[in-house]
Structure formats: structure tokens, C-alpha cells
N, C-alpha and C positions, 0 to 999 in steps of 0.2 A: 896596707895600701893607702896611700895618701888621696887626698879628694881630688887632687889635678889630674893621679894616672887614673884615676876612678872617669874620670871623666873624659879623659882623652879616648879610654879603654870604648865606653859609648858612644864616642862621635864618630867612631872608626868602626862602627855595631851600626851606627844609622845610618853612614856611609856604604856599610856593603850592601846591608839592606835597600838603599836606594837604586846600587848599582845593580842589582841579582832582576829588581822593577824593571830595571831600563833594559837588562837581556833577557827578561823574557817578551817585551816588547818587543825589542830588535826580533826576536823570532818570530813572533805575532806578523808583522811586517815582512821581514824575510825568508819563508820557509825552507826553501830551498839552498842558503846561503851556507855556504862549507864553513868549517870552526875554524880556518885559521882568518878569513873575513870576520868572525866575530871578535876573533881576539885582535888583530887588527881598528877594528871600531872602538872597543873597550880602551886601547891605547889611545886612540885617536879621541875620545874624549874623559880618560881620565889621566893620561899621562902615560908614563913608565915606571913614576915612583911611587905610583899609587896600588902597590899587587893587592892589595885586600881588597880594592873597587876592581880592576881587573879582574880578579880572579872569580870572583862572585858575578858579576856581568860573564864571562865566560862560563861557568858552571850552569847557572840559569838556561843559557842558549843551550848548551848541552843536554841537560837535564829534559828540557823541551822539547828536543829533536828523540832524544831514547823514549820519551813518552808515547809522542807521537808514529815511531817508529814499531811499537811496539802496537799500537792501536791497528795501524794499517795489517801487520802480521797477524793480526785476532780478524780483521775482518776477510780476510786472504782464505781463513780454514774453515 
């Protein structure tokens, strides 16, 4: 592997990682908000042709929301 894909292979590693920050923010903020608003937002500021920041800002949200959802079900029983 060459040092450029080495390197691209990272920026596109600290890109998801920035985006995965920015949805679970967005959920921090919008608890309530359905997953196709989050993927909507994801679009809305990383593009279309950006799926690796997409996809990571959307799993985040997700990931957050199963957390959570699982929290409120522990305190239910």
C-alpha cells in the first residue's frame, strides 16, 4: 500500500469519526427525531457522495436511539 492510499485510507477514518461525533450530537439534541431526519441531516451536511460520513452520522443516531431505547425498557420492568 502506498503512502497516499495510506493516507487517504485515514482522512476518510477521521472523517467518519467526526461524523459518527456529529450524530450523536444530532441525537443529544434531537431525541425524539425519526432516522430518516437523521439521514436526511447527514445528507444535508455531508453531501451524497460522502456514504462513509453519512453512514457513520447515521449509525451514531441509531446506535443512540437502541441505547436509549433499551434504557427506558430496563426502567419499565
Amino acid at each position: 500500500m502506498t503512502a497516499r492510499k495510506r493516507e487517504a485510507e485515514a482522512q476518510r477514518a477521521r472523517e467518519a469519526e467526526a461524523a459518527a461525533e456529529a450524530g450523536a450530537e444530532y441525537f443529544r439534541n434531537n431525541p425524539e427525531a425519526i432516522l430518516v431526519a437523521a439521514w436526511h441531516e447527514a445528507a444535508r451536511l455531508y453531501g451524497l457522495n460522502a456514504s462513509h460520513q453519512l453512514l457513520a452520522f447515521y449509525l451514531a443516531v441509531r446506535s443512540a436511539r437502541l441505547r436509549r431505547d433499551d434504557y427506558q425498557e430496563e426502567l419499565r420492568q
